[in-house]
ROGUBA-604754 format. One line per 10 residues: number of its first residue (from 0); their letters; for each residue x, z, y of N, C-alpha, C, O, CB. Coordinates in steps of 0.05 Angstrom, whole numbers, plus 5000, padded with zeros to 4 digits. Each point is the difference from the previous one (the first is absolute). Last residue first. Glycine has a CB too. Example, Ala and Ser with C-alpha at 12.3 -4.5 7.8 and 13.67 -1.06 7.14 Angstrom:
<recs>
1	sa	5257,5142,4955,5016,5001,5024,4985,5014,5022,5010,5004,5022,5014,4953,4965; 4982,5042,4898,4982,5000,5024,5018,5000,5024,5021,5013,5000,4941,5012,4977
</recs>
This chain:
<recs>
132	xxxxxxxxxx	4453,3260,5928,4986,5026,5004,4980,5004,4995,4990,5022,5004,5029,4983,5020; 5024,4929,4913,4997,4999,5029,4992,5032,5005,4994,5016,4982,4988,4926,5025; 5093,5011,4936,4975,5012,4984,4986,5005,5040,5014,5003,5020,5009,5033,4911; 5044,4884,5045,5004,5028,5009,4968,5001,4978,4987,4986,4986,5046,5022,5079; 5032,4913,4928,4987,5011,4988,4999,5023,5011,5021,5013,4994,4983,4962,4974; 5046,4927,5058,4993,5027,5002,4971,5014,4993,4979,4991,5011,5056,5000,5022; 5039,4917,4943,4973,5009,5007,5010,5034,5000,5017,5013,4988,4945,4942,4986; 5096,4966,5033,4989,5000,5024,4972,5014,4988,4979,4994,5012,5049,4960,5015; 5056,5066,4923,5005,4987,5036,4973,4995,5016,4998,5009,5023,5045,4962,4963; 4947,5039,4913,4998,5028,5021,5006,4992,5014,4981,4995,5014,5025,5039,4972
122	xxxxxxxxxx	4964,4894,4968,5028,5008,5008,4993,5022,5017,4990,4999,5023,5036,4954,4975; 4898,5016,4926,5011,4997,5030,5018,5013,5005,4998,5023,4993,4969,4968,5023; 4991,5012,4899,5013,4977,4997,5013,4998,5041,5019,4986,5009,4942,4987,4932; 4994,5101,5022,5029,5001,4984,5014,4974,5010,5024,4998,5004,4959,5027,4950; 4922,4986,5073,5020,5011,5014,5027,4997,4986,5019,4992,5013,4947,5038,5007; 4970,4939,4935,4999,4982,5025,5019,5014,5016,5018,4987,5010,4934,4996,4990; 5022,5063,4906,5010,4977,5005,5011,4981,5034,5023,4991,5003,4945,5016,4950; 5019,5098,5024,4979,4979,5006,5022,4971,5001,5018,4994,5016,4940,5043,5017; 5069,5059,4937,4981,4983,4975,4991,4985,5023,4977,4998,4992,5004,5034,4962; 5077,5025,5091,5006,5000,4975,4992,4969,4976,5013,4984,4986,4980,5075,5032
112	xxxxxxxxxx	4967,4982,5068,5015,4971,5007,5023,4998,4977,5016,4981,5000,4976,5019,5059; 4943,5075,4926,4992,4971,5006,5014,4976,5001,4997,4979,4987,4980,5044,5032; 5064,5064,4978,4986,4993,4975,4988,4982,5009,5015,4981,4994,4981,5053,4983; 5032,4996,5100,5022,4991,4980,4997,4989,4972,5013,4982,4990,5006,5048,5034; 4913,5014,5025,5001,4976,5011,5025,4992,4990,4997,4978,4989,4975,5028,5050; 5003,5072,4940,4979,4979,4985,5004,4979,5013,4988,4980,4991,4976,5047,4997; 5091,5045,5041,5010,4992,4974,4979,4974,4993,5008,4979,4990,5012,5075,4993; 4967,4979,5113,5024,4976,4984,5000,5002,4975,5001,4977,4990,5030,5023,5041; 4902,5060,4995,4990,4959,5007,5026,4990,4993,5002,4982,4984,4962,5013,5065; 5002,5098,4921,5030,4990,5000,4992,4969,4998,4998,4984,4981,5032,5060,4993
102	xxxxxxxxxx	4887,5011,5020,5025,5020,5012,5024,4990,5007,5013,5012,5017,4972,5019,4958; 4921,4916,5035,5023,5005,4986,5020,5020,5013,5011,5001,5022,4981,4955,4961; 4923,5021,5066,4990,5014,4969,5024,4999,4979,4996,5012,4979,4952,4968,5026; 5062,4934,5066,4985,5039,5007,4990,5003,4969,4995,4985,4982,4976,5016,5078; 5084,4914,4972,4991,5012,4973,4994,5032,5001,5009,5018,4986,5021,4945,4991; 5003,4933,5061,4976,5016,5020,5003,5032,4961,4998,4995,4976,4948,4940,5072; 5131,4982,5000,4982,5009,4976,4989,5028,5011,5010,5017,5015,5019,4959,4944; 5015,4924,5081,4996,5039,5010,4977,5001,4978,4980,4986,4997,5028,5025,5068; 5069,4906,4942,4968,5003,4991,4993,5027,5003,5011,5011,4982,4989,4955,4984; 5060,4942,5063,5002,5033,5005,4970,5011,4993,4978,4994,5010,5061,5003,5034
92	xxxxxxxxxx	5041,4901,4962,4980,5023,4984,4999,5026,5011,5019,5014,5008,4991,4966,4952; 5031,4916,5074,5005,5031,4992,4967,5003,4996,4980,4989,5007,5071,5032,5024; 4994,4883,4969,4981,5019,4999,5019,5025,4999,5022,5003,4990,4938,4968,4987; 5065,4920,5054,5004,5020,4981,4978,5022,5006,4988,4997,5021,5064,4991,4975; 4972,4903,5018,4983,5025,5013,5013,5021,4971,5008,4995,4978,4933,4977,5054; 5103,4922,5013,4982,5018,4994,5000,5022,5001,5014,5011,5017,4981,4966,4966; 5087,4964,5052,4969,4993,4989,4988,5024,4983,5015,5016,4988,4996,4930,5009; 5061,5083,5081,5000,4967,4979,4976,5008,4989,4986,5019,5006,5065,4966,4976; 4957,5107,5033,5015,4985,5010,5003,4967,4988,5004,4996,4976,5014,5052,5035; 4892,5006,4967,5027,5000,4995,5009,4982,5027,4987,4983,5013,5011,5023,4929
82	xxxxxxxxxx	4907,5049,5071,5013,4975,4994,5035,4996,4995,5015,5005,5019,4941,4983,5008; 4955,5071,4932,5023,5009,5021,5013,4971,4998,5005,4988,4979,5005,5072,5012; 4891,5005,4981,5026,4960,4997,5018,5003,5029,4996,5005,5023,4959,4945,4953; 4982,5132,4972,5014,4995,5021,5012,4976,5003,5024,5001,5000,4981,5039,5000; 4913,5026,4935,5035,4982,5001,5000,4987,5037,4981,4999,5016,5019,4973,4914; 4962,5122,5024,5000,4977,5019,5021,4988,4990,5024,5006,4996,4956,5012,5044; 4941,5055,4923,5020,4984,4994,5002,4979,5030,4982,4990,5013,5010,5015,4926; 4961,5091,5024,4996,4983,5015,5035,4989,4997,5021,5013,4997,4930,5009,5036; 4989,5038,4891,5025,4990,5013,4995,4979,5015,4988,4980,4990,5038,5034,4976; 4925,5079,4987,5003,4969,5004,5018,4993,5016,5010,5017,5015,4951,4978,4980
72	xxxxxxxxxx	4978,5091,4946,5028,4985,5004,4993,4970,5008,4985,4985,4988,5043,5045,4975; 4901,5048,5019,5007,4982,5018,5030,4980,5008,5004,4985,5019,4961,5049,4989; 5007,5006,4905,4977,4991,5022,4994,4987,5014,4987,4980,5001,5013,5042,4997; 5062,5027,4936,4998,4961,4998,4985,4997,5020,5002,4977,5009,4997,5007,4942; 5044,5119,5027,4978,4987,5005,5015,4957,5003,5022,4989,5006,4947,5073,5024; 5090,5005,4906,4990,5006,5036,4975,4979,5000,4997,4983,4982,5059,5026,5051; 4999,5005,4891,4985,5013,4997,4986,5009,5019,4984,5019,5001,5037,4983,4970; 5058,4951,4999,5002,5027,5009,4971,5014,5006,4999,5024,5006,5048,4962,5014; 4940,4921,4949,5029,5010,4977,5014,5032,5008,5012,5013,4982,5006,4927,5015; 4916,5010,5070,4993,5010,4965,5012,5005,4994,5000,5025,5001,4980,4959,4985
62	xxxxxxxxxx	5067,4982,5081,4975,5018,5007,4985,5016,4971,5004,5022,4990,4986,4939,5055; 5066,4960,4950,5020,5022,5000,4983,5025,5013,5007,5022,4994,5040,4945,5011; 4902,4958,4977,5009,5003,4976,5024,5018,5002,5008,5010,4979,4973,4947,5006; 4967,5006,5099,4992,5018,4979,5009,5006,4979,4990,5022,4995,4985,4969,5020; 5086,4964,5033,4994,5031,5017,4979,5009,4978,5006,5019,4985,4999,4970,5075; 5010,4922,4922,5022,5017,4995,4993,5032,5001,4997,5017,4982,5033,4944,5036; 4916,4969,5020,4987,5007,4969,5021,5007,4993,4995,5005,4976,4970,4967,5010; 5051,5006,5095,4976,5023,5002,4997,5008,4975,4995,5023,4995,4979,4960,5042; 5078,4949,4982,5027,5028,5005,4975,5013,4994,5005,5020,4988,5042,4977,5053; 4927,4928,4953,5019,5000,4987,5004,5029,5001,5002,5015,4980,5014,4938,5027
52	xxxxxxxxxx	4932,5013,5067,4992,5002,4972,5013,5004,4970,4984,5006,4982,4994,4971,5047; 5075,5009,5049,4973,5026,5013,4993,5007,4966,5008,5016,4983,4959,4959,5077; 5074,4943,4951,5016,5008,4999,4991,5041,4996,5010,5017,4986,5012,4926,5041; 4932,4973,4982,5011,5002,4980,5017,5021,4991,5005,5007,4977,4987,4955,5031; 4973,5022,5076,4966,5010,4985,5027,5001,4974,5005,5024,4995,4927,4943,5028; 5121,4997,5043,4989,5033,5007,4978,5009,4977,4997,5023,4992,5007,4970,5067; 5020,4915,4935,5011,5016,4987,5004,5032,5003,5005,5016,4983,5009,4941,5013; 4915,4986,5044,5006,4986,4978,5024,5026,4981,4993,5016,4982,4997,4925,5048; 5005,5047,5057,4985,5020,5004,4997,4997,4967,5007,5021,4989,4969,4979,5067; 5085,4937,4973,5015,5023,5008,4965,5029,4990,5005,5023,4991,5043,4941,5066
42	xxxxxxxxxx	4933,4940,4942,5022,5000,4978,5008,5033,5006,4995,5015,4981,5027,4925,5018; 4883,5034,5038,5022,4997,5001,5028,5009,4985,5003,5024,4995,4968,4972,5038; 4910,4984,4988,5015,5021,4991,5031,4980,4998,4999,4976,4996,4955,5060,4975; 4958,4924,5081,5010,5013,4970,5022,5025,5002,5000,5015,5019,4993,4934,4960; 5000,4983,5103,4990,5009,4977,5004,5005,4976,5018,4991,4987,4967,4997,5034; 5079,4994,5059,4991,5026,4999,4969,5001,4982,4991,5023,4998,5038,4986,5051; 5029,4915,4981,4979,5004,5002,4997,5033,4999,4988,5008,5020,5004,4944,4963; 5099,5036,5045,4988,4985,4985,4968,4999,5001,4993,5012,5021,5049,4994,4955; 5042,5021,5067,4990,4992,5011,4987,4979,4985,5000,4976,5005,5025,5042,5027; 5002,5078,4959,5030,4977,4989,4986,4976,5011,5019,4985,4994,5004,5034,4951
32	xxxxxxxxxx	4921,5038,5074,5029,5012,5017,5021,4987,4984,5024,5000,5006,4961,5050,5012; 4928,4936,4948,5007,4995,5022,5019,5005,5010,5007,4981,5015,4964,5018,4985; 5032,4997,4898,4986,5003,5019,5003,4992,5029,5019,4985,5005,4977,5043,4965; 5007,4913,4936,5018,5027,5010,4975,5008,5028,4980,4989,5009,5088,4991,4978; 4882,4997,4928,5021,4987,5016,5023,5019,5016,5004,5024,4997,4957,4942,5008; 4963,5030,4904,5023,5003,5004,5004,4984,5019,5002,4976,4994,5007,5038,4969; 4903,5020,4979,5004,4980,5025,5027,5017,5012,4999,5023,5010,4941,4960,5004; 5019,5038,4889,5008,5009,5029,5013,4973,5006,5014,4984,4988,4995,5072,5009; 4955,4995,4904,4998,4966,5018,4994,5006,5036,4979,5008,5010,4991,4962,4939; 5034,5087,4940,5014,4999,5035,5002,4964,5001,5007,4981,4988,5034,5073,5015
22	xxxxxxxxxx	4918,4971,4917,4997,5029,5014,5014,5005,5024,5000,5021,5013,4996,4997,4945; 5009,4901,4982,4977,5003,5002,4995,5017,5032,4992,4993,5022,5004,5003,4920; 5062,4978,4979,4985,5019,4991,4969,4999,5023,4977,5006,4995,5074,5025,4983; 5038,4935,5038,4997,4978,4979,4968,5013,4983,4988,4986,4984,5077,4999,5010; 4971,5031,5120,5007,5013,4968,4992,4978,4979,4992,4978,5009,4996,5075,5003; 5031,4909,5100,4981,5024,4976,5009,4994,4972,5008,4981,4988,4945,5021,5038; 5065,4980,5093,5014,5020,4968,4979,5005,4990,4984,5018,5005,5054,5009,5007; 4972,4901,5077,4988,5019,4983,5014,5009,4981,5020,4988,4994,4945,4996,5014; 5065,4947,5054,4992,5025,5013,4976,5009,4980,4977,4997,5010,5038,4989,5045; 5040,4937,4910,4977,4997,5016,4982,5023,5030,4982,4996,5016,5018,4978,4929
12	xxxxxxxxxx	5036,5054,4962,5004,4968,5010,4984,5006,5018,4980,5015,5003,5029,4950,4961; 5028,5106,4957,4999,4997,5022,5009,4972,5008,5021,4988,4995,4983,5059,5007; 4963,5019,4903,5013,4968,5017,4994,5001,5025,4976,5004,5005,5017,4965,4959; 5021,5112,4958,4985,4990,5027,5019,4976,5005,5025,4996,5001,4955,5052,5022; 5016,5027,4892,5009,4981,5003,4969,4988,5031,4976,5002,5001,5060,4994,4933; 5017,5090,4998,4979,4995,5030,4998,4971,4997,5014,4996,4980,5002,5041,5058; 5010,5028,4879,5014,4979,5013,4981,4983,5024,4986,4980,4994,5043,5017,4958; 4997,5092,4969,4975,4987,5013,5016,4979,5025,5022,5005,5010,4938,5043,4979; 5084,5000,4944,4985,5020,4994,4977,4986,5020,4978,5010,5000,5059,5036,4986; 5062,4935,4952,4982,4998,5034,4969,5010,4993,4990,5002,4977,5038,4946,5046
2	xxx	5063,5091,4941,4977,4984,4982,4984,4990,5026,4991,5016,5016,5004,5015,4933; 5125,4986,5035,4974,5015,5012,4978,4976,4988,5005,4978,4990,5018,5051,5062; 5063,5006,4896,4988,4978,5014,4974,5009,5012,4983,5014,4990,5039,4952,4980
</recs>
């Protein structure tokens, strides 16, 4: 049986998201080009940061674990809203992992998206994971 090990918790009303802790409180609308206010920060950039961030604290822990620099590794993330046929939206994923100073960027990046929760849980169909030039 698995042991839960920490548990986020955010209420979203109203066009805001915040934590129960405190430590995130963001002004949530859609954006302009979906033809919304465009303040604050937005559901789709929202899960790019979740998603980035996730995979980043993977990379360091398969980075360390071979023993390559943590430095500079980083990952630019895009989500994409894609409008479904009939009602609603679907996303693709694509996150280019940055990791100079590693001899073997795919093995540590296989080891990452190995252990990062957030990615395991998205349908390879629509995410792509390169290592960037």
């Amino acid at each position: 049986m698995a042991t839960d090990l920490y548990t986020a918790v955010v209420t979203s009303s109203s066009g805001t998201a915040r934590s129960d802790d405190g430590a995130l409180s963001v002004s949530v609308h859609e954006p302009t080009a979906l033809k919304g206010t465009g303040e604050g920060t937005n559901p789709e950039q929202l899960m790019a940061a979740a998603l980035g961030s996730c995979l980043l604290e993977s990379l360091r822990i398969a980075t360390s674990s071979t023993g390559g620099s943590v430095d500079d590794v980083s990952v630019e993330s895009r989500v994409t809203l894609v409008e479904d046929e009939g009602a609603g939206y679907s996303a693709r994923y694509a996150l280019a992992v940055s990791l100079p100073g590693t001899d073997d960027a795919d093995a540590v990046l296989q080891q990452a998206l190995a252990i990062c929760p957030f990615t395991k849980t998205v349908d390879p169909a629509v995410l792509d994971v390169s290592v960037a030039a």
